[in-house]
C-alpha positions as CSV (number, residue, x, y, z in Angstrom):
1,X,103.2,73.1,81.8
2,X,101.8,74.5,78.3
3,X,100.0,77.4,80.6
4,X,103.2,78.5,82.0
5,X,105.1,77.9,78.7
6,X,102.5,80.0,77.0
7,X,102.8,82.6,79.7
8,X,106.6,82.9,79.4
9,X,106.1,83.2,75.6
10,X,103.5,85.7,75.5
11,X,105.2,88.2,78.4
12,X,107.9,89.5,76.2
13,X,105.1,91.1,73.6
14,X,102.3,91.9,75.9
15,X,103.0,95.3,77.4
16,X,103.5,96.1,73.1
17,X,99.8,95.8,73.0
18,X,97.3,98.3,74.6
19,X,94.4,96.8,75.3
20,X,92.1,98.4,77.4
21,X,90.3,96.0,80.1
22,X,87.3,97.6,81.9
23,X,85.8,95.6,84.7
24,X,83.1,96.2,87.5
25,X,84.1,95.8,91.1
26,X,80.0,95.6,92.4
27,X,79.4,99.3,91.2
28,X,83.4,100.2,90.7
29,X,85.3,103.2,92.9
30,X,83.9,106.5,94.2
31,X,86.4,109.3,92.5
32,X,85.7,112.7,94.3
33,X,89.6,113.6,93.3
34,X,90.7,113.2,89.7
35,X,94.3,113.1,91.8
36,X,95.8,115.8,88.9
37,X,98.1,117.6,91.5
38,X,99.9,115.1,92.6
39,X,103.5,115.2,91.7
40,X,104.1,112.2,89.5
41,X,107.6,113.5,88.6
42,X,108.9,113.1,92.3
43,X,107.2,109.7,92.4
44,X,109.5,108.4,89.4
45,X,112.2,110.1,90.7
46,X,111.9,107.5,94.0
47,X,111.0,104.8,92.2
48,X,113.9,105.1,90.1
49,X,116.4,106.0,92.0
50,X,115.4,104.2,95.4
51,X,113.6,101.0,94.2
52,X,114.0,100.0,90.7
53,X,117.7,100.6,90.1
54,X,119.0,99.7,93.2
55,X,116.9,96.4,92.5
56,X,118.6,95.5,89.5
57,X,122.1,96.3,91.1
58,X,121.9,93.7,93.6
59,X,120.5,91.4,91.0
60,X,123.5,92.4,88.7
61,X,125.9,91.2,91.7
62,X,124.2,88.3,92.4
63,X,124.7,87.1,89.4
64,X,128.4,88.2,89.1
65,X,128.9,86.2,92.4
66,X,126.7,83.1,91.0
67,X,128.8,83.2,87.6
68,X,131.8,83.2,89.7
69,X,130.9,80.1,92.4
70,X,130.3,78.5,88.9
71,X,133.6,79.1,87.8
72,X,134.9,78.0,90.9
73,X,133.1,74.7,91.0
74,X,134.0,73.7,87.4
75,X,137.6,74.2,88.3
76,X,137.3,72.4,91.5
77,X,134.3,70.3,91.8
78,X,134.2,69.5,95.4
79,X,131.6,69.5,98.2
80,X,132.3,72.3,99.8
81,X,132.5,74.4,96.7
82,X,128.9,72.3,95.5
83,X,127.6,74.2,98.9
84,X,128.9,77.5,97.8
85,X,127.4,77.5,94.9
86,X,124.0,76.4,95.8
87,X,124.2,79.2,97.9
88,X,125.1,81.7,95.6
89,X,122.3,80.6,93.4
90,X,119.4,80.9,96.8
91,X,121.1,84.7,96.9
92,X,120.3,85.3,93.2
93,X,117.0,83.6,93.0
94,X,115.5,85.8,96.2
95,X,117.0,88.9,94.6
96,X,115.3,88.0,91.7
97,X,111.6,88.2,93.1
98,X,112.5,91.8,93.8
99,X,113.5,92.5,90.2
100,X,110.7,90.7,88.2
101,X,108.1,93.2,88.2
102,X,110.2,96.0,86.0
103,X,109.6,93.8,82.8
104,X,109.2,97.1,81.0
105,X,112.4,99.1,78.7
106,X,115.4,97.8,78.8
107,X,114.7,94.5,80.6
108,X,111.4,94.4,77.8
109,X,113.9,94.8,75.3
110,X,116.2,92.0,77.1
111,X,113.2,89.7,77.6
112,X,114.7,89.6,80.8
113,X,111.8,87.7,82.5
114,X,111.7,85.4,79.9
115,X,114.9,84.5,79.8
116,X,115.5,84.2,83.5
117,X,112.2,82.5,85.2
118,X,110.6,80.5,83.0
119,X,109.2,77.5,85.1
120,X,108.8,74.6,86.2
121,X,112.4,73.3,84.0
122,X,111.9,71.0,81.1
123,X,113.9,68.4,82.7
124,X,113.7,66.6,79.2
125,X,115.2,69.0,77.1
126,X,118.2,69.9,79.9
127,X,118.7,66.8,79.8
128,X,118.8,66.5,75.8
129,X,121.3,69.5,75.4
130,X,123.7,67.7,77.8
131,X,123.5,64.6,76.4
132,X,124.0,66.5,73.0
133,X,126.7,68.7,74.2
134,X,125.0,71.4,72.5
135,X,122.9,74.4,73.6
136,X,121.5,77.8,71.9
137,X,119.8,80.0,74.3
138,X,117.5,81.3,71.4
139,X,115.5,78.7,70.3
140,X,112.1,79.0,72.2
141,X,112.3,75.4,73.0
142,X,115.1,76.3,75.6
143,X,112.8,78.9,77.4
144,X,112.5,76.6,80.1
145,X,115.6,74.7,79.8
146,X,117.7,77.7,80.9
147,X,117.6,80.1,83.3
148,X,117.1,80.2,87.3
149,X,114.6,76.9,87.1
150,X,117.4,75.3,85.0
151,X,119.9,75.9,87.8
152,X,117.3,75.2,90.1
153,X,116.9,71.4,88.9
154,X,121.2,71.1,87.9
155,X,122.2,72.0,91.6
156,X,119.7,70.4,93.4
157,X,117.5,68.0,91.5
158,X,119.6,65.4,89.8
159,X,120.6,63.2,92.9
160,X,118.7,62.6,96.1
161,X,121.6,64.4,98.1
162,X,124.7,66.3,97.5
163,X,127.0,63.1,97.0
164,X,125.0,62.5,94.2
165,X,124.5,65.6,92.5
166,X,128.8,66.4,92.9
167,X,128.7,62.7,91.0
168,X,126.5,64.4,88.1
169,X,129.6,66.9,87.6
170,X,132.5,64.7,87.9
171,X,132.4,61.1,87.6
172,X,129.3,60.5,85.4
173,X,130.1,60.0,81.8
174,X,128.7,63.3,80.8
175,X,130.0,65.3,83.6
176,X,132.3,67.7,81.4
177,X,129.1,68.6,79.2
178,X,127.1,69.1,82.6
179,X,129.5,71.6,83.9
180,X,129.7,73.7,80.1
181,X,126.6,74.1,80.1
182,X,126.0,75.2,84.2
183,X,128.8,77.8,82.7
184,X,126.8,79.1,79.9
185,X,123.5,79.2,82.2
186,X,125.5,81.6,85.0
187,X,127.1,83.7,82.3
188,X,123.7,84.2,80.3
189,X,122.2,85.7,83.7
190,X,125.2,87.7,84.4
191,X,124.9,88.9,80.8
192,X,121.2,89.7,80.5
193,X,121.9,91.2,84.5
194,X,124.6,93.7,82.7
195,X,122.4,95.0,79.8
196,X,119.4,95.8,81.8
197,X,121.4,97.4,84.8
198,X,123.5,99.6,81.8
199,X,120.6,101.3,80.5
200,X,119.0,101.9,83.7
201,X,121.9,103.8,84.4
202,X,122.1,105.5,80.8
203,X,119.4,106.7,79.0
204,X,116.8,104.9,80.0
205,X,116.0,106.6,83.3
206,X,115.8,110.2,81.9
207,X,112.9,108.0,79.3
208,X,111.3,106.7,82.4
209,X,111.5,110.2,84.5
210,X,110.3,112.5,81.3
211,X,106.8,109.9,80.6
212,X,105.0,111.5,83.6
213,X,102.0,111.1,81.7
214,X,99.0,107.7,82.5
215,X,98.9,107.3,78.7
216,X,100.0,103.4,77.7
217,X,103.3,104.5,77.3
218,X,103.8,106.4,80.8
219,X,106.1,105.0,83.2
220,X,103.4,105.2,85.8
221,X,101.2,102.8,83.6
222,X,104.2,100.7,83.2
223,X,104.8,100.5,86.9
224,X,100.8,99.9,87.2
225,X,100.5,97.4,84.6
226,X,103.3,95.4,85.8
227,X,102.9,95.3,89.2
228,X,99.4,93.8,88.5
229,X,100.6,91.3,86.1
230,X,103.4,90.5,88.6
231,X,100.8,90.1,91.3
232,X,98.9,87.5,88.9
233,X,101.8,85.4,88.6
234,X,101.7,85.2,92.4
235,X,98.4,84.1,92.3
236,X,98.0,81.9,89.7
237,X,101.4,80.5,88.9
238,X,103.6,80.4,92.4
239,X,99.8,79.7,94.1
240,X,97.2,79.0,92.0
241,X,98.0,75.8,89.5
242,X,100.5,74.0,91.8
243,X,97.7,74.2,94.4
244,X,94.7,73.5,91.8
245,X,93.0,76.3,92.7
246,X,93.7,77.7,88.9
247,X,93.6,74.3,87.1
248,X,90.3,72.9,87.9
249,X,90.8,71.0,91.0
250,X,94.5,69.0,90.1
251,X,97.1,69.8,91.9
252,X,100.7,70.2,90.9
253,X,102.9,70.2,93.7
254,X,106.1,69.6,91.1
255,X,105.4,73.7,89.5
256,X,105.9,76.0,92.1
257,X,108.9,77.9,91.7
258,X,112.2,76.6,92.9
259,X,110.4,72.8,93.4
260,X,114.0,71.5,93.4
261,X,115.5,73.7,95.8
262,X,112.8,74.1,98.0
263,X,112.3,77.6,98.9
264,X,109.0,78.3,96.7
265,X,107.5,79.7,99.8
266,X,110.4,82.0,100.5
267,X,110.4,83.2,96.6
268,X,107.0,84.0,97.1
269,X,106.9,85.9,100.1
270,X,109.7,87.8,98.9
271,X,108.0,88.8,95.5
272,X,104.8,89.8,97.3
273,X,107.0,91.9,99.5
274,X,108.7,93.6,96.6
275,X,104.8,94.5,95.2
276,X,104.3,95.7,98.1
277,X,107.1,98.0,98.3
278,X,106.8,99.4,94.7
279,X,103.2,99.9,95.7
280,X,104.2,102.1,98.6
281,X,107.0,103.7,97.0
282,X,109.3,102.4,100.1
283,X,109.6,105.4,102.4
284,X,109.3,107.6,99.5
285,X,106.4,108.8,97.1
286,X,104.7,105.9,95.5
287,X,101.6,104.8,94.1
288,X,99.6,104.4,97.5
289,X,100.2,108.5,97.9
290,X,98.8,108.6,94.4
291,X,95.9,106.7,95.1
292,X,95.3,108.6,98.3
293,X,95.0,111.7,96.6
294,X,92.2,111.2,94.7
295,X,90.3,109.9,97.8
296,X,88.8,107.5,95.9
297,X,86.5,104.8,97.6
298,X,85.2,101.5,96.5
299,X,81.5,100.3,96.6
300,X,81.5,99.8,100.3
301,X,82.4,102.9,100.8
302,X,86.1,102.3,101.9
303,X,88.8,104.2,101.1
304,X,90.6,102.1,98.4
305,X,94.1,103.0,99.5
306,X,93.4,101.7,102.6
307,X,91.8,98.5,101.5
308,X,94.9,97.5,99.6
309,X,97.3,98.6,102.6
310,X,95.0,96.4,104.4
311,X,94.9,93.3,102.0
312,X,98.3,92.8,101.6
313,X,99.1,92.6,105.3
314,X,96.1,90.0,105.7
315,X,97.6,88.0,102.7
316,X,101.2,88.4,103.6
317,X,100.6,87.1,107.1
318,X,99.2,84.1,106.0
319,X,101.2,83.4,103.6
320,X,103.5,83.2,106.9
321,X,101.2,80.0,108.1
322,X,102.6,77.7,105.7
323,X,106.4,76.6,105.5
324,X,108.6,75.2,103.2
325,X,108.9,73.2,100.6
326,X,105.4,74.6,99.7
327,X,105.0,71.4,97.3
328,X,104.7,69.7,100.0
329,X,102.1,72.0,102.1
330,X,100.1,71.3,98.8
331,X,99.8,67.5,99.4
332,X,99.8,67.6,103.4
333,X,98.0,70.9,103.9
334,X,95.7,71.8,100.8
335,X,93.2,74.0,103.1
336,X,95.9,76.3,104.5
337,X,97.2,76.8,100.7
338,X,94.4,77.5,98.7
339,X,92.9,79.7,102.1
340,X,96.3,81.6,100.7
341,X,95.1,81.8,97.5
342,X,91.7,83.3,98.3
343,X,93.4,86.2,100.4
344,X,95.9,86.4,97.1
345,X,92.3,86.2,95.1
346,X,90.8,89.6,97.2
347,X,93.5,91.8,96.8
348,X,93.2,91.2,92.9
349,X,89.9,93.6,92.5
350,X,91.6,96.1,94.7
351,X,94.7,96.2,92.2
352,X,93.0,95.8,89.5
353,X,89.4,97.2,88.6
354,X,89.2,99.9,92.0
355,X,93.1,101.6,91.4
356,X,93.1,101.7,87.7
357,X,89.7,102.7,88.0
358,X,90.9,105.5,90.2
359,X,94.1,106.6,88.5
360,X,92.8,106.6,84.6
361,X,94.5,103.5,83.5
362,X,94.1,100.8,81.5
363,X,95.3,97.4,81.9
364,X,97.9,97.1,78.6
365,X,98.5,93.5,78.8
366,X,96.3,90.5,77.2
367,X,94.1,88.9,80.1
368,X,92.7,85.3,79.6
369,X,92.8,84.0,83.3
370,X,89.6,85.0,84.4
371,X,90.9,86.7,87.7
C-alpha cells in the first residue's frame, strides 16, 4: 500500500524532473539511421488529433454519464438504478485505461492521474469521511479515498451483493452521508474530465504540435516517457505486487485495480491495448514509424521495431489466458500470472533501454523499481 501511495504521490512531480537514465540492453541497439527525416510534425498531428483528444472525449462523457447515474440514484435509490450506475462506472473505468498514459500538460497540471486512479482504496479513511460527514479532496490523505478505486469499493464493495450495498445508501444510519459523498466523488471526475479535455482543445495542442523537438520538454519525449512509465504500472502495479512477483514473493490479491468490481483483468488488457496503440500511432504515424526509420537493431541483431510489435502481441495474448477477477487467478493460478508478468518483464528492455536508445531520449521520470 505505501508503494502505490508513494507512487501516486510522486507521479504528479516526476515528468518536472529530467533525469537522464542510461542503461545496457547486452551491448544496447545498432543505430545505422539517426531517424532525422522523419516527419515528427505529422506524427503529433495524429496523435493529437486521432488518439489523445479523442481519448479524453470519451473519458469526458463517461464521466458526464457516471455523474449523472449518480444523480439519478441519490434521487431514487433503487435496484435497478444501483445497476445503472454500476454500469456507468465499468464504462468510465475502461475508458479510463485509454486516457492514463497522457499524464503530461494539462492533465500534469490537473494531476489528473492522481486524482482519478490512486489504488487499492483506503477503505479506512472512506469510511472515516462518511462517518464524519466531511470530505476535502485536497488533503493527500484522500488520494486514495477518492477517485475511480473509491467508487470502485462504494458500488460494489460494501455488501456481499446488491441488496446489501442499496442498504448502505438508504436504510443504514449513515446512508444520506454515503450518497453526498458518491456525489462529490462523480462530480470531481467530471470536473478534472472538463479541465483536461478544455485545454486539449485550446491552447494546449498548438504547445504540443509546435515541441517537435526530443529535448525533455518535446512532446515526443512526453509521449515516450509516459508510455513507458504507463507500461511500468502495468507491470509492476496491475501485475507485479498483487501477484508478488514485485514484492518479494507475497502476494496481494486485494491491489489489483478494480479488486471490488472485478474486472482488473479487463482494465488491464485495455490499458496495454491503449500503449499499444499510442505506440503504433493507430492507423496513422506513430512512434513504431519513428523507430523504423532509423533501422535500428538490438544486440541480436533484430530489428527493434519489430521486436516490440512482436512482444506485445506475445504478452497481450497471454494476458488472454487468464480470466477475471484476476485476484483470484492470483490465489488459484499463480504460474499463469506471474508467466504474464515475465512476458510484461521482456517487453520492458525493448521500451525502455533499445527505443530511447534509438530515438535520442532520456527517460525524465525518477526510476527506483529496478525494472
Amino acid at each position: 500500500m505505501k508503494k502505490i501511495i508513494y507512487l501516486a504521490l510522486t507521479a504528479a512531480s516526476t515528468f518536472l524532473l529530467i533525469q537522464s537514465c542510461s542503461k545496457s540492453s547486452d551491448g544496447g541497439s545498432k543505430n545505422t539511421n539517426t531517424g532525422k527525416s522523419f516527419d515528427r510534425k505529422a506524427m503529433l498531428v495524429n496523435m493529437s488529433s486521432n488518439i489523445i483528444i479523442p481519448a479524453f472525449t470519451s473519458y469526458h462523457d463517461a464521466t458526464v454519464s457516471l455523474d449523472a447515474a449518480v444523480t439519478t440514484f441519490n434521487t431514487t435509490p433503487t435496484a435497478d438504478n444501483l445497476t445503472a450506475l454500476q454500469n456507468s462506472f465499468i464504462a468510465a473505468y475502461k475508458q479510463w485505461q485509454s486516457t492514463s498514459m497522457y499524464n503530461f500538460g494539462p492533465a500534469l497540471d490537473a494531476n489528473l492521474g492522481v486524482n482519478t486512479n490512486t489504488y487499492p482504496a483506503n477503505v479506512t479513511q472512506i469510511a472515516a469521511n462518511i462517518g464524519s460527514g466531511t470530505y476535502n479532496p485536497l488533503l493527500l490523505t484522500n488520494l486514495a479515498a477518492k477517485g475511480l478505486p473509491a467508487l470502485d469499493y462504494l458500488l460494489f464493495g460494501t455488501g456481499a451483493d446488491n441488496t446489501a450495498i442499496l442498504a448502505q445508501f438508504t436504510t443504514d444510519s449513515k446512508a444520506a452521508n454515503r450518497k453526498t459523498y458518491l456525489a462529490a466523488l462523480s462530480a470531481e471526475l467530471k470536473t478534472n474530465a472538463t479541465t483536461v479535455l478544455t485545454a486539449w482543445n485550446g491552447a494546449y495542442k498548438t504547445t504540443f504540435l509546435n515541441a517537435t523537438g526530443i529535448d525533455g520538454s518535446s512532446s515526443t519525449s512526453q509521449l515516450v516517457n509516459q508510455l513507458i512509465y504507463d507500461y511500468e504500472t502495468i507491470k509492476n502495479y496491475e501485475i507485479g505486487i498483487p501477484a508478488g512477483t514485485q514484492s518479494m514473493g507475497t502476494t496481494f490479491p486485494a491491489k489489483v485495480q478494480a479488486y471490488y468490481s472485478k474486472i482488473s483483468l479487463q482494465l488491464t488488457l485495455l490499458h496495454l491495448k491503449a500503449i499499444q496503440n499510442l505506440y503504433t500511432g493507430g492507423s496513422g504515424s506513430g512512434l513504431d514509424d519513428y523507430l523504423a526509420s532509423t533501422n535500428a537493431k538490438n544486440s541480436s541483431n533484430i530489428v527493434i521495431n519489430d521486436a516490440i510489435q512482436a512482444q506485445f502481441t506475445t504478452t497481450i495474448t497471454k494476458l488472454q489466458t487468464l480470466t477475471d477477477p484476476l485476484s483470484a487467478n492470483i490465489i488459484s493460478n499463480p504460474t499463469a500470472v506471474t508467466a504474464c508478468y515475465n512476458e510484461l518483464y521482456k517487453l520492458t528492455t525493448m521500451l525502455k533501454t533499445d527505443m530511447t536508445q534509438a530515438l535520442g531520449i532520456a527517460i525524465s521520470f525518477g526510476d527506483n523499481d529496478g525494472d
